[in-house]
N, C-alpha and C positions, 0 to 999 in steps of 0.2 A: 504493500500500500504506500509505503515509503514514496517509491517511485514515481508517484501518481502525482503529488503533492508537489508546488513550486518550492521545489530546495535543492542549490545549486553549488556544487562544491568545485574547486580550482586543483590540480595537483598541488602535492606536496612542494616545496620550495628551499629557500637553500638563506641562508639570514647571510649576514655580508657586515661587515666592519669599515664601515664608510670613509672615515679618513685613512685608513689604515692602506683600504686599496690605492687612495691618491698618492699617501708618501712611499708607497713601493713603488709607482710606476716613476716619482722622483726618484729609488733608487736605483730604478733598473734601464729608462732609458731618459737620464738627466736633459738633455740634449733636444730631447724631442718635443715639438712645437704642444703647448697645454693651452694658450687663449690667443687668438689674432683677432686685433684690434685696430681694423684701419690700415693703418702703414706699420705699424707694432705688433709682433712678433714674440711671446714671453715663452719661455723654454719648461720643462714642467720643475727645472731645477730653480729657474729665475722664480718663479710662482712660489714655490716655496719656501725659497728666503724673506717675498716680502709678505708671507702669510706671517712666521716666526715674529720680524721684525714689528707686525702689529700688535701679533701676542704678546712681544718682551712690553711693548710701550703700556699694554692693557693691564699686563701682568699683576696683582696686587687691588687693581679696580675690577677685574672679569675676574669672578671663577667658577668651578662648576656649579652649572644649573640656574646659573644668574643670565637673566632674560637682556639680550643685548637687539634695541630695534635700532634696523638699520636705513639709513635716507639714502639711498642710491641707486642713480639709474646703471644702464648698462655699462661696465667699465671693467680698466683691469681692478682698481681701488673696491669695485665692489665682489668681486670672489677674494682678494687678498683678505678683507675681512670676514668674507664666508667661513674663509677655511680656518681665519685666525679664533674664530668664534668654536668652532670646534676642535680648533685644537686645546683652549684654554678648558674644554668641558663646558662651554655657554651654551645657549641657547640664543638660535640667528630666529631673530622677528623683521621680516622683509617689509619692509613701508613706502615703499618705492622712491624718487628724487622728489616730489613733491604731493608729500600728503595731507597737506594744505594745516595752517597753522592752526586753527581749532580745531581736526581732528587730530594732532599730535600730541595737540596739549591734553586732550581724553585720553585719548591712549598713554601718556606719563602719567594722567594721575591716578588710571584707573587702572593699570596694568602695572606703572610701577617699576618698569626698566630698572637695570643695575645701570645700563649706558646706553646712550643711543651717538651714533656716529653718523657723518653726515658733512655736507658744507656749513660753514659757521653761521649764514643767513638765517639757514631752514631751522635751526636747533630752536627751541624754547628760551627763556631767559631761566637764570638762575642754577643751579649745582656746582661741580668741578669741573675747568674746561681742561681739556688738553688739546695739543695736536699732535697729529699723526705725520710723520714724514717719510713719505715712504720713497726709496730707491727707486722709482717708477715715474718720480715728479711731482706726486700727488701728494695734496696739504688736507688731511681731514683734520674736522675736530670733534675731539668725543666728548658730552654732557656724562658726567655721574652725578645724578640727581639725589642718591639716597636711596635710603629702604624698598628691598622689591619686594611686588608681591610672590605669593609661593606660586613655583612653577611643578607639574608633576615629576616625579626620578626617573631620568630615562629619556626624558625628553630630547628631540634632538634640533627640531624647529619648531618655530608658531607659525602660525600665519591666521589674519585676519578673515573673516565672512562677515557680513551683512547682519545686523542682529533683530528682531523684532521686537526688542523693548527700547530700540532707538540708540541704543549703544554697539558699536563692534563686538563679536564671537572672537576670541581669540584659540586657536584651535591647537592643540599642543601633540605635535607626531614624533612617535618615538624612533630607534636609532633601528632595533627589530624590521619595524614598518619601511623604515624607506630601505634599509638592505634588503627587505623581499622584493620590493616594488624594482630595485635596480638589477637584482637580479634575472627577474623576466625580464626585462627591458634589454639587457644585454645579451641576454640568448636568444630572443627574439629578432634583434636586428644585426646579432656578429657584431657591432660595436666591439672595436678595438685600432690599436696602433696604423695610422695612416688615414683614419675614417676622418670628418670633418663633422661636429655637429653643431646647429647653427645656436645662437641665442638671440630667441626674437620675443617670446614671451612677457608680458609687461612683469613687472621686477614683483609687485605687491599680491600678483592671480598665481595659486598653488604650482600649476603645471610649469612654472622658471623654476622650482627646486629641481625637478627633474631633468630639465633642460640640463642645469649646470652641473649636478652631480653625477647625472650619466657620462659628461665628457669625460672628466675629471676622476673619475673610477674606473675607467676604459684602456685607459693610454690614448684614446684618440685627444683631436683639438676641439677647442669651442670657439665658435668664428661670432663674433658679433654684428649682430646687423645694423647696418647704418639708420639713421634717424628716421632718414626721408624715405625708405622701403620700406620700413615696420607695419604701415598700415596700406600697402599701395602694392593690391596684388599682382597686377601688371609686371611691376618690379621686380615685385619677389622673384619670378622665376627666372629673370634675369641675375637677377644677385646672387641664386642658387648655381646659376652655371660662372659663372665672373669668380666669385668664391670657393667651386670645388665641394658644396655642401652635399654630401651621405645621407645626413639623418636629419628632418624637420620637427618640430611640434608645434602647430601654429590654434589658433582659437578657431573656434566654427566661423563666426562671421568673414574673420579673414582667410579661410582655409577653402569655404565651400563656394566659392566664385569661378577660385584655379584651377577643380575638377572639372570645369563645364568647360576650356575656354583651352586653344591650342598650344602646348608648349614647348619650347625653343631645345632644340637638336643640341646634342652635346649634354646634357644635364647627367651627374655624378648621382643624383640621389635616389636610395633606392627604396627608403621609408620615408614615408611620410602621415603624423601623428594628428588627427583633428578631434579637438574637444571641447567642452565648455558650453555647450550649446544644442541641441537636436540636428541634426543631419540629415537634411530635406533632399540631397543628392548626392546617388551613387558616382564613381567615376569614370566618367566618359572614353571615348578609345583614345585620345589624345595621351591618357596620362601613361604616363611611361613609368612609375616608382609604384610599389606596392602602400595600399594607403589603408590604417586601421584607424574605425571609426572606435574612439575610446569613450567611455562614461566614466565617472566617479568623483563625490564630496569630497573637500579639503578632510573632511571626517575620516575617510577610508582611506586614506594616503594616496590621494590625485586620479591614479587609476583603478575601478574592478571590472570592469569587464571591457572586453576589447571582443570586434566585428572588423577582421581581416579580410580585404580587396583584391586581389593579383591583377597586377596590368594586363589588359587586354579582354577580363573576362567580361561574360555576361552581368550585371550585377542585378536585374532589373528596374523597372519603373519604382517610381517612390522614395521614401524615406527608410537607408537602412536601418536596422535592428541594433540594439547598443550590443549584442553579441553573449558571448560565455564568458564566466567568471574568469578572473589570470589566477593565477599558482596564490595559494593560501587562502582564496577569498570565501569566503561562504554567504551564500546569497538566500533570501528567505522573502517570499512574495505571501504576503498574512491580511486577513480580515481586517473590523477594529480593532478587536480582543486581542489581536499579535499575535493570531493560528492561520500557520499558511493554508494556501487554498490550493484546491487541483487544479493543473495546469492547463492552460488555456482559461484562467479566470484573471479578471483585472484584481489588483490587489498595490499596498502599498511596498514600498520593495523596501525591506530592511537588511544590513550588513553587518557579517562580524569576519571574523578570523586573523590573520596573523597583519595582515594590512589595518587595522581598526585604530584609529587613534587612540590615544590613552585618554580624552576627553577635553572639554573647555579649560582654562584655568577658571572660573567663576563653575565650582560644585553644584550648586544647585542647579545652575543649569545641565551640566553633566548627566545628571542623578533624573532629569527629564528627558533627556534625548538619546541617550545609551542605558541601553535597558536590559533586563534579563533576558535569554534565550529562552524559546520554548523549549520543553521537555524533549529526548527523542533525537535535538542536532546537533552532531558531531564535530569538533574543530572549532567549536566557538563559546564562550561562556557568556557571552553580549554582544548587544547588536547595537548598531545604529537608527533611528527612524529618519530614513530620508527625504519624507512627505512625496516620494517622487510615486507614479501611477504608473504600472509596467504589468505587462503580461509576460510570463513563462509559457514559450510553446511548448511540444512535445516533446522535442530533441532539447531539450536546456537550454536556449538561447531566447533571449530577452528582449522585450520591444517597449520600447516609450512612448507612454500616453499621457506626458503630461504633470501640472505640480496638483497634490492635495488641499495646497492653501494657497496663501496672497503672493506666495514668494517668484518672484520675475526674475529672468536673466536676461541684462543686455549688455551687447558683443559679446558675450559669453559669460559676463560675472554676476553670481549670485547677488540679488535685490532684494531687500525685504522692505516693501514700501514704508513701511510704520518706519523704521532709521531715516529715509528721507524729510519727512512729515516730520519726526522730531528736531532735525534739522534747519528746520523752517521754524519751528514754533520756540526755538529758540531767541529769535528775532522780536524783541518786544512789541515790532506795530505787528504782528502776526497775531491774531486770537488763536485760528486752528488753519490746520493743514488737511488736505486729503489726497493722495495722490493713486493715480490709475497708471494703468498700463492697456496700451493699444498695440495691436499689430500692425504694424506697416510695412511695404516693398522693402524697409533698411531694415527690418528686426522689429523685435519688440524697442517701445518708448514709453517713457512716463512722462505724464501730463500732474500739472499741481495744479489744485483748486483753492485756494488761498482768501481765509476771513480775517480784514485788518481790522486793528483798532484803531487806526490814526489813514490818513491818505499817505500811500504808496506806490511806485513805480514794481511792474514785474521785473523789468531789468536788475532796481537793486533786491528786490527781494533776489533774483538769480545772483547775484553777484556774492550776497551775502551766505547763502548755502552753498558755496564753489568753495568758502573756508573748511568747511567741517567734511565735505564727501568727494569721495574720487569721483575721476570724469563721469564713469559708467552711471552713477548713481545721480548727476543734475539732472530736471525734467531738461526736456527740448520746448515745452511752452509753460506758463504759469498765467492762471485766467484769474481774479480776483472776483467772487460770488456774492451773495448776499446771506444765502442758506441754503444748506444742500440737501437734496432728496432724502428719503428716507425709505425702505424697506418695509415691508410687513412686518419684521419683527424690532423696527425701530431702529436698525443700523444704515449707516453712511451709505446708499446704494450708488458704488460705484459704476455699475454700467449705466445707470439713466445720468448720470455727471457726463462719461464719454457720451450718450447720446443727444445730448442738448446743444453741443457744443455746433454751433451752426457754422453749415458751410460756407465760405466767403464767396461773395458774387462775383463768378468766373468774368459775365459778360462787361464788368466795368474795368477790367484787366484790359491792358496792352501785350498783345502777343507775340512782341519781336518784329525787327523790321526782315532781318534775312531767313533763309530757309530754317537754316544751320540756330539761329536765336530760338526759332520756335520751336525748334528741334529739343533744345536744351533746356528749353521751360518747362517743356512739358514734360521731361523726364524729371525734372526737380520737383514739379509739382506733385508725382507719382512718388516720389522717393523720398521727399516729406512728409506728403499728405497736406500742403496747401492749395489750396486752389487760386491763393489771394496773389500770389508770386509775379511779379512782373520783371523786366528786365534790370532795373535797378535795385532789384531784392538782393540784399547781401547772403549769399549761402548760407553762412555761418550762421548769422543774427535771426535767419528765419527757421531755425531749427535742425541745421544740417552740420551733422559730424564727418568725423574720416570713413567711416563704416560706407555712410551714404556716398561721399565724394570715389571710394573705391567700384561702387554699384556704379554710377552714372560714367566714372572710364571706362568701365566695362563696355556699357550699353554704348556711350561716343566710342569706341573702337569698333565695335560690332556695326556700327551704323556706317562710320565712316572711313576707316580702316585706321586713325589717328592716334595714337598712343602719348598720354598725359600723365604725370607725376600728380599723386594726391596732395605731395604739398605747394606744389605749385598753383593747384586750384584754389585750396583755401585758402593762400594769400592773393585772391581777385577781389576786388571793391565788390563787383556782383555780377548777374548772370551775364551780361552782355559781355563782361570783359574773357568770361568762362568762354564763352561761344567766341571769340577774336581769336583764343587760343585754338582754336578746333580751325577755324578759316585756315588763318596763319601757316595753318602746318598741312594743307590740302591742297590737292594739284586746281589750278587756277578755273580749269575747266568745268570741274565738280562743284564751284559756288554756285551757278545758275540756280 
């Protein structure tokens, strides 16, 4: 009867000692390239002097189990502290290069850092400074603020989620956990000496540990990708041949454009990792790399389950399947009571086994969301509840329908609107907040509905919650209400909010003087979701990200054969001058 029931187990696995693999491949082939960076070239021997050199400087401030958040974009300065963090026995909390000054300052008071490291700007005021000087050129400075909070034993990283009482989850993975997880990783793709893997992942979204620690426990290199291709998938697959890159792991939004779209001859890579998001397509015959659609929570250490592609095959229509458990996972699809269900029934998908995090630092919350296993499964003493909707087919492989609650991803990162909302009502002309999510051509968005106490602009209310939340979590609009709907049983009904919002009068719009203009409005107007857009619309200002600006190159190459850099878009005043760029670069003939 066992069999019957959705419960999913991974092979047995192999745990791994994570720094231990890095300074061996510093012993055994000193020489060989461990991070390229631009024109910069660090050896795995050069890496590990200026890892030490951080540790000596932390030495006496860092020690084990003391929570070190880190402010750093892609860099050599930010693995030198990666590694330096583990080498002291710390614990690395990734915050990316700007995670805006009041949420830094929540995160110091609420979490509590032993140090946090960073440019001297971005730091808080107040504790111990120091600087960091490291042989590489680079001047950091590190805050010790004082007393930390307690972090779990064993802990190897944090990292940040999205919380629904309006403050950050901070997620605590152990040393067990990510040795499983690099383990399948590395036998999966042959990762090893001469392979290239790229680092494109934004620094603060879980799937960058993986990024860096794969290279770095392999003997292969980790090649950084430049600013201006991070979000611009065009590029990417340029970057990927130009760089020599093997192994990708990119997010869904920027990942699942490249599967549709033809790529450039000569490409090295032979994996390619898309996550963060639902996978609305297979990949086409163009793609040449084998591509695994992956799923899993910062909770369960980045990955559980993986839905492997081979180039060339059939994949069919649709959205694939998040796939079968990897090595150690044990997967359990359960009612509300937490008793799995037989397979082929929708159910919530809950996770345990050797991938599981050790839990939140904040217990109580812990003690709600990792829970006992039921009676009867094997390999796990607790689970996780992921609120995620999944069906277990017959054959064990796993399909996504979807979140059980309010919780949104966009461009791939975990949302939990109520953290937005308290973000806003932080803002004293703010009485309340309510924030939606819509679906649009770019992804999911959020929309705020905003009750003042005083007269206010939406601009600064946006301007004012861009302090406290990463990019992914600002709305793209803020409407200001009087009072908002109400539900039959008295709550905030957020779908009659999105449906109120009236559409803007198309016919009073100017629709471009050239072909090529109206061409561009109208895909902006799609890729927004305004209608009010006219050719002096600023991209940006009317609600358009990089996600979208990578959709509309897509769509202007496709249309025109034109190839455009996404940052070059979003620095245009607005759409006309977007469409100048599309003429500009069009044989003379094709304007008519």
């Amino acid at each position: 009867m066992m069999e019957s029931l959705s419960i999913g187990y991974g092979r047995p696995h192999q745990d791994g000692a994570v720094l231990d693999l890095f300074t061996s491949w510093a012993r055994r082939t000193p020489q060989a390239p461990a991070l390229i960076d631009g024109e910069h070239t660090y050896s795995y021997a050069e890496l590990d002097r200026l890892a030490d050199t951080v540790a000596e400087a932390l030495r006496g401030k860092v020690g084990e189990g003391d929570l070190v958040g880190v402010c750093l974009g892609h860099s050599v300065e930010l693995v030198a502290v990666t590694l330096a963090t583990a080498k002291l026995g710390a614990v690395h909390l990734p915050l990316g290069p700007r995670p805006g000054e009041k949420r830094l300052q929540a995160v110091a008071e609420q979490l509590r850092p032993a140090c946090l490291i960073g440019e001297s700007a971005v730091l808080p005021a107040g504790g111990e400074r120091l600087e960091l000087d490291l042989p590489a050129g680079g001047v950091l400075a590190a805050l010790t603020p004082g007393e930390q909070a307690g972090v779990p034993v064993g802990t190897h990283y944090a990292v940040l989620t999205s919380g629904s009482t309006g403050t950050p989850k901070a997620v605590a993975v152990t040393e067990p956990a990510l040795g499983a997880l690099l383990h399948w990783y590395r036998e999966l793709t042959g990762l090893g000496p001469g392979a290239r893997h790229s680092l494109v992942i934004g620094v603060s979204f879980d799937p960058h540990v993986l990024e860096l620690w794969a290279g770095l426990t392999s003997g292969a290199a980790l090649v950084v990708a430049p600013e201006a291709v991070r979000w611009d998938s065009g590029a990417l697959t340029d970057w990927w041949r130009e760089a020599g890159i093997t192994t990708c792991v990119l997010p869904t939004p920027l990942g699942e454009p490249i599967l549709g779209r033809p790529w450039p001859t000569g490409l090295a890579l032979r994996h390619l990792f898309i996550g963060g998001d639902r996978l609305r397509r297979a990949p086409g015959p163009e793609v040449t790399a084998t591509v695994h659609n992956v799923y899993g929570p910062a909770e369960a250490t980045v990955v559980t389950t993986v839905h492997t592609m081979a180039p060339g095959g059939d994949h069919g229509a649709g959205a694939p399947p998040i796939g079968l458990p990897i090595p150690g996972a044990v997967l359990l699809v359960t009612d509300e009571q937490g008793r799995p269900v037989p397979r082929g029934t929708a159910g919530e998908l809950r996770i345990g086994g050797r991938g599981l995090a050790a839990g939140y630092l904040d217990p109580e919350l812990t003690a709600r969301r990792f829970v006992e296993a039921p009676p009867g499964v094997d390999g796990t003493d607790r689970v996780y509840r992921t609120g995620d909707r999944v069906v277990m087919r017959a054959d064990g492989v796993l399909e996504f329908h979807g979140r059980l609650d309010d919780q949104v991803k966009v461009s791939g990162v975990r949302i939990e609107p109520a953290e937005v909302e308290a973000a806003f009502e932080r803002d004293p002309r703010v009485r309340r907040a309510v924030v939606a999510a819509e679906t649009a051509p770019t992804g999911v968005r959020l929309l705020a509905f905003v009750q003042t106490e005083e007269e206010a602009e939406p601009a600064g209310l946006l301007d004012a919650v861009r302090l406290w939340l990463p990019e992914q979590a600002v709305p793209s609009t803020v409407r200001l209400v009087e009072q908002y709907p109400l539900d039959a049983n008295g709550k905030v009904d957020r779908a009659a909010l999105l449906a109120a919002v009236p559409p803007a009068p198309v016919e009073a719009v100017e629709d471009g003087d050239t072909p090529v203009e109206r061409t561009v409005l109208k895909l902006c107007r799609e890729l927004i979701g305004r209608a009010d857009l006219g050719p002096e619309s600023n991209f940006l200002d009317s609600g358009g990200n990089s996600l979208a600006a990578a959709r509309l190159l897509e769509a202007l190459e496709g249309e025109y054969g034109v190839r455009l850099r996404a940052p070059l878009v979003l620095r245009q005043p607005d759409l006309r001058a977007i469409a100048r760029l599309v003429e500009e670069r069009m044989p003379s003939a094709s304007l008519a």
